[in-house]
C-alpha positions as CSV (number, residue, x, y, z in Angstrom):
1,X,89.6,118.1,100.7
2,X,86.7,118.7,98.8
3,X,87.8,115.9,96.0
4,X,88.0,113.4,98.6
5,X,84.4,114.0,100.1
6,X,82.7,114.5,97.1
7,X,84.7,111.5,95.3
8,X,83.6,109.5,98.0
9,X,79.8,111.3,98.4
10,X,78.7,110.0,94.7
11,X,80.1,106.4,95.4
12,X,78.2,105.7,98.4
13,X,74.8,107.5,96.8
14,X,75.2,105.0,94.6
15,X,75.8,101.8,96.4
16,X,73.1,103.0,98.6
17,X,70.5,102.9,95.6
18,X,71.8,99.6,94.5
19,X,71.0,98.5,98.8
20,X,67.6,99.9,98.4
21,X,67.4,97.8,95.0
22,X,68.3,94.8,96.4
23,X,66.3,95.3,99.6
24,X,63.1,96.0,97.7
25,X,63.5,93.2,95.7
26,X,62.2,95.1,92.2
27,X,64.9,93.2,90.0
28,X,64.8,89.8,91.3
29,X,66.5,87.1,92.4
30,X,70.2,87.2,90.6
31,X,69.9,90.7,89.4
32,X,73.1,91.3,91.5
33,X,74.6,88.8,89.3
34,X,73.7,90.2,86.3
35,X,74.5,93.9,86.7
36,X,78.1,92.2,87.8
37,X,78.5,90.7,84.6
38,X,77.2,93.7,81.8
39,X,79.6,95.4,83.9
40,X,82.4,92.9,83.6
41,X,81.6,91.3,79.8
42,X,80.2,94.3,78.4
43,X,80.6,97.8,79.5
44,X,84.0,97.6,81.3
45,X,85.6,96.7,78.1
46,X,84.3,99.2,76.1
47,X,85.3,102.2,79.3
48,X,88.8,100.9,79.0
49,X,88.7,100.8,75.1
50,X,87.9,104.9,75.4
51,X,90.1,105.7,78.2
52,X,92.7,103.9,76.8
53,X,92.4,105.5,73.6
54,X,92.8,108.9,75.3
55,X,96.2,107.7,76.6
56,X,99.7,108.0,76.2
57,X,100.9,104.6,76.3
58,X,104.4,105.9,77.2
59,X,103.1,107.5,80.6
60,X,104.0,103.6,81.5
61,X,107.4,104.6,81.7
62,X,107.8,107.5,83.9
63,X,109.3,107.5,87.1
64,X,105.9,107.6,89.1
65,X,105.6,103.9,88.1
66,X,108.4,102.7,90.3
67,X,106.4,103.7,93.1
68,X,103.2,102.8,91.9
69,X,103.3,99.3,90.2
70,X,106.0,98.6,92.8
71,X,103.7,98.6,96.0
72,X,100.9,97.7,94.3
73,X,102.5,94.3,93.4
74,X,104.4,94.1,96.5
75,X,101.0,94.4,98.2
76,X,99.6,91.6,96.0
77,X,102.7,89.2,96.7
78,X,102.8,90.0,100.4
79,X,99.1,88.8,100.9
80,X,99.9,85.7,98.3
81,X,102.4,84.8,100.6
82,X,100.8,85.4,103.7
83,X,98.0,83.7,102.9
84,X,99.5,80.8,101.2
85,X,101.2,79.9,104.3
86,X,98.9,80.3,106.7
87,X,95.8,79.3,105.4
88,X,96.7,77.0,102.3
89,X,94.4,78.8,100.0
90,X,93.6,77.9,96.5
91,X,95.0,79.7,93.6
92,X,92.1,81.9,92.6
93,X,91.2,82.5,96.5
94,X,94.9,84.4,96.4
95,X,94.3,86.0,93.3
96,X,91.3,87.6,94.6
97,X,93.0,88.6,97.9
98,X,96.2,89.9,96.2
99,X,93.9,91.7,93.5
100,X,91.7,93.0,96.8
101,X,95.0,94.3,98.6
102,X,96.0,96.0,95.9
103,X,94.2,97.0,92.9
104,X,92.7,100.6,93.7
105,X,89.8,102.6,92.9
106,X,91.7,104.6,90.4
107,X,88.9,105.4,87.7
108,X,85.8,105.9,90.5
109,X,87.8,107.9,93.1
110,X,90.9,108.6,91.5
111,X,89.8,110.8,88.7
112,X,88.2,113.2,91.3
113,X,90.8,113.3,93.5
114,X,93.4,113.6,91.2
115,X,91.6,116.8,90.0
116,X,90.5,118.1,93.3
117,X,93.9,117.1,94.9
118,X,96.3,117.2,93.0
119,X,95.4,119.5,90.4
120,X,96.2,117.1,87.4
121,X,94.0,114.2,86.6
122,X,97.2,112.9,84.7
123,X,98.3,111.6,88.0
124,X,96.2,108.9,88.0
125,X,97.4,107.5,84.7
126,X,100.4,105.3,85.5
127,X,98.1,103.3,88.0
128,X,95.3,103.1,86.0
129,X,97.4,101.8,82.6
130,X,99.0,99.5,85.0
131,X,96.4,97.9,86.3
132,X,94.6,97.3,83.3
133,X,97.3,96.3,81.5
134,X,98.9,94.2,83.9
135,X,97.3,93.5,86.8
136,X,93.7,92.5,85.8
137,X,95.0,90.4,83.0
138,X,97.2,87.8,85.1
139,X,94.3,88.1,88.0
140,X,91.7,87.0,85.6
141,X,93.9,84.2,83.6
142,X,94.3,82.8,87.2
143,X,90.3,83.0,87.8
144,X,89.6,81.6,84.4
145,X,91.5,79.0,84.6
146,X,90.3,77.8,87.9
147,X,87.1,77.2,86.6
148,X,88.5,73.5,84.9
149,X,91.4,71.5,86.3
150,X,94.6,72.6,84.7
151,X,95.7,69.3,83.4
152,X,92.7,68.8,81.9
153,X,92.8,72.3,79.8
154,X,95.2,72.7,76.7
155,X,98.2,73.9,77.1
156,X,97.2,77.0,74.5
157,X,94.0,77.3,76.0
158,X,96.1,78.7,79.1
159,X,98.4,80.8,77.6
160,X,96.3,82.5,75.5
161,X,93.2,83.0,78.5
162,X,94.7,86.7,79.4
163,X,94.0,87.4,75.0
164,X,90.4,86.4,75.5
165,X,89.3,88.2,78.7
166,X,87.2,91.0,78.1
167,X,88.9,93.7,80.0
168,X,91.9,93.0,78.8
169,X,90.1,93.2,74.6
170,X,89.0,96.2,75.4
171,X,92.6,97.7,76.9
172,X,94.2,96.0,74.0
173,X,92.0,97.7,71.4
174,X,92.6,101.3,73.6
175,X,96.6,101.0,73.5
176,X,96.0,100.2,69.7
177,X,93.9,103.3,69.1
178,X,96.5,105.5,71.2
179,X,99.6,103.9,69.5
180,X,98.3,104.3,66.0
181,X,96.7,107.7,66.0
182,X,93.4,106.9,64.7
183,X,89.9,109.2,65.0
184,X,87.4,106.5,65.6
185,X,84.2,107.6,63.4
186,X,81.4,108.9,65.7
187,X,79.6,106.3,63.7
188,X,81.7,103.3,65.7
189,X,82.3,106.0,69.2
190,X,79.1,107.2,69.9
191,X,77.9,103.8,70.7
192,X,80.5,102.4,72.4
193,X,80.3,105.7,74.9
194,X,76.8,104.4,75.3
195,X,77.7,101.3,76.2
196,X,80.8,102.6,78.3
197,X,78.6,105.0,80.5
198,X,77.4,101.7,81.9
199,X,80.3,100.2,83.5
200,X,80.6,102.1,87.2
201,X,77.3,102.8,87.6
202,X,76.3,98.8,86.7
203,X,79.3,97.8,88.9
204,X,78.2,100.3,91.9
205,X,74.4,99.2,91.9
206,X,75.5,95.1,91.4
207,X,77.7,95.9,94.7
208,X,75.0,98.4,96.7
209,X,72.8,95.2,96.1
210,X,75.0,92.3,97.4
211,X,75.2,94.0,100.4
212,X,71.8,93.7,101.5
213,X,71.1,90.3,103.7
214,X,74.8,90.3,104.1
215,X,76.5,89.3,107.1
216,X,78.5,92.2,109.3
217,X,81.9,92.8,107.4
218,X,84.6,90.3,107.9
219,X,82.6,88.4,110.3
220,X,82.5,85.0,108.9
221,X,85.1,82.8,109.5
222,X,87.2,84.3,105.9
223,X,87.6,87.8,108.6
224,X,91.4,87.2,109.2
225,X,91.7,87.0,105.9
226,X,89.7,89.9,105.2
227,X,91.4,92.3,107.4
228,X,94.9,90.7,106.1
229,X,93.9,92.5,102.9
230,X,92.3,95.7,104.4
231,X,95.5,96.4,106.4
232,X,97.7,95.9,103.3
233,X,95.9,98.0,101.0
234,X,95.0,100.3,103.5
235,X,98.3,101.1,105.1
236,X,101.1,99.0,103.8
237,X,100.6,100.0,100.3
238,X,101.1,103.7,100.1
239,X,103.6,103.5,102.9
240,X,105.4,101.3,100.1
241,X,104.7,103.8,98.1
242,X,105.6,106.7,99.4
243,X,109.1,104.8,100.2
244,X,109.7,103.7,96.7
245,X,108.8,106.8,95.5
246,X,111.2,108.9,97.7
247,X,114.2,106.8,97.6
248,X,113.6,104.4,94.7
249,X,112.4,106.9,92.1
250,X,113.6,110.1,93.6
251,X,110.0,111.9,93.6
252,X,109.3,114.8,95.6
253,X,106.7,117.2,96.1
254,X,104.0,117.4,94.4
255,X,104.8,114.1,92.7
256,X,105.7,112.5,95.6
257,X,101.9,113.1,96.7
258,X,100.3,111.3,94.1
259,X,101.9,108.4,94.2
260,X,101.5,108.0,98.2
261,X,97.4,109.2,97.4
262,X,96.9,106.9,94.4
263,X,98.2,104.2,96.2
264,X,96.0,104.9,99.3
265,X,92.7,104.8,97.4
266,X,90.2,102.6,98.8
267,X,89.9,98.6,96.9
268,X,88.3,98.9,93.3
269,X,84.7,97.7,93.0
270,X,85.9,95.8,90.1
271,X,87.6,93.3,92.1
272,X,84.2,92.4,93.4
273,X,82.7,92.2,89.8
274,X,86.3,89.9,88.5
275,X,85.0,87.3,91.9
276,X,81.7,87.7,91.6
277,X,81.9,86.7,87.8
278,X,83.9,83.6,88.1
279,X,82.5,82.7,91.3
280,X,85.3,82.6,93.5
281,X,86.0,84.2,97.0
282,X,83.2,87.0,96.4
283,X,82.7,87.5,100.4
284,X,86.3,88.5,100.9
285,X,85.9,91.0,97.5
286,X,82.5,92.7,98.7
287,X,84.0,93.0,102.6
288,X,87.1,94.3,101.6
289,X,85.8,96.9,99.2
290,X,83.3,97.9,101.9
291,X,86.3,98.7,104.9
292,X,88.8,100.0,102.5
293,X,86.5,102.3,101.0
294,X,85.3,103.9,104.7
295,X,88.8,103.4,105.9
296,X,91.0,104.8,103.6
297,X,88.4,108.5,104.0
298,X,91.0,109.4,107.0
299,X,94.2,107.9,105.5
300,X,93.9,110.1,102.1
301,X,92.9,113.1,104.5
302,X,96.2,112.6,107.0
303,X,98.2,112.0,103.5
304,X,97.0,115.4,102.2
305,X,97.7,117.3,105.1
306,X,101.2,116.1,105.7
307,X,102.4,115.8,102.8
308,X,100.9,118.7,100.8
């Protein structure tokens, strides 16, 4: 259990510097905003370019996928669809919400827990390739191009928006390093590492500082929709999980256990830097990270002990 508290420990010391930031008001108006996007534009690239690189691109295919990518995009279509029919919301507001019922803190937390858990930070892999790969790309093609009426953009400025998002340069430029074997210089890695050591603690302090002069957690009138995604990510994906990976995949054990865990990590804070960036439902991002993050503390706990 230690993985989980300490995982979870440096998170919140951090977000609680970035509140004391933002409360003191020693970086301004819009610093919040700024941090949000060298995270995005900059350093989160250039984290995914290195982890990436470490990679083996074939861990895609292994069995733990099923269960994996299977809940987490079941997840993501059942809020889509949910919300879509009850609340008529805009593409990019579902994309947020599917990305915010889903997408899970898999680099912050999972690294640690994987380790401390599980034994094996190899675990964490098929998630994390996933969702970089996959995931954040179609998410952020949906943000980008809500930012301009689609009849208005060209038709190749559309398909191509998923090649010319950041995040998914840097992934594209990892997978290339992994596929093709290549020593990068220390000439060419030692700065990107610099610029890399950035990304989570940027992200962490932008999101520790949008918190202060915040209202109460999903107390607008956005908190149905807000709890819609807590619940999902919270309990409906690694239930999926766990069931996909018992009977779809076959997993068992130890195996079985990361998948239900992996799935059961709290919201990634980079959700809230993909909303905050473009500008489009940032409330629901920063509340939902916030709940899953304290809520999912007992669900990983009752996972380990029943199933380890």
């Amino acid at each position: 259990m230690n993985g989980v508290v300490g995982g979870f420990a440096a998170l919140v010391a951090v977000i609680a510097v970035g509140w004391v930031v933002g409360r003191a008001g020693t970086l301004g108006a819009g610093a919040a905003r700024v941090l949000s996007r060298l995270s995005y534009f900059v350093a989160t690239p250039a984290l995914l370019l290195l982890t990436l690189a470490k990679a083996e691109p074939a861990v895609l295919l292994s069995a733990a996928l099923v269960a994996t990518a299977g809940s987490a995009v079941l997840s993501a279509l059942l809020y889509a669809a949910l919300a879509r029919w009850r609340w008529r919301l805009s593409p990019a507001q579902l994309a947020v919400g599917g990305l915010a019922s889903s997408y899970v803190n898999a680099g912050n937390l999972g690294v640690p827990i994987s380790v401390y858990v599980l034994g094996d930070a190899s675990f964490v892999a098929p998630v994390l390739l996933f969702q970089v790969l996959v995931m954040a790309p179609v998410g952020l093609a949906v943000l980008a191009g809500s930012q301009t009426a689609a009849d208005a953009l060209p038709r190749w400025r559309l398909l191509t928006q998923p090649l010319r998002t950041p995040v998914v340069v840097g992934c594209g430029l990892g997978v290339l390093v992994a596929a093709t074997g290549v020593d990068l210089p220390s000439l060419v890695l030692e700065p990107v590492e610099l610029v890399a050591a950035l990304a989570v603690p940027a992200a962490l302090l932008a999101y520790g500082m949008s918190l202060h002069g915040a209202p109460r957690p999903a107390s607008a009138d956005a908190a149905p929709r807000v709890w819609l995604a807590v619940a999902l990510k919270t309990l409906a994906q690694p239930a999926l999980a766990y069931t996909l990976g018992r009977w779809a995949a076959g997993l068992s054990g130890v195996a079985l256990l990361a998948v239900t865990v992996t799935s059961a990590l709290p919201t990634a804070q980079n959700v809230f830097v993909y909303a905050s960036s473009y500008d489009r439902a940032t409330e629901l991002a920063r509340d939902v990270v916030l709940l899953t993050t304290v809520l999912s503390v007992p669900v990983l706990v009752g996972i380990a002990v029943l199933l380890a």
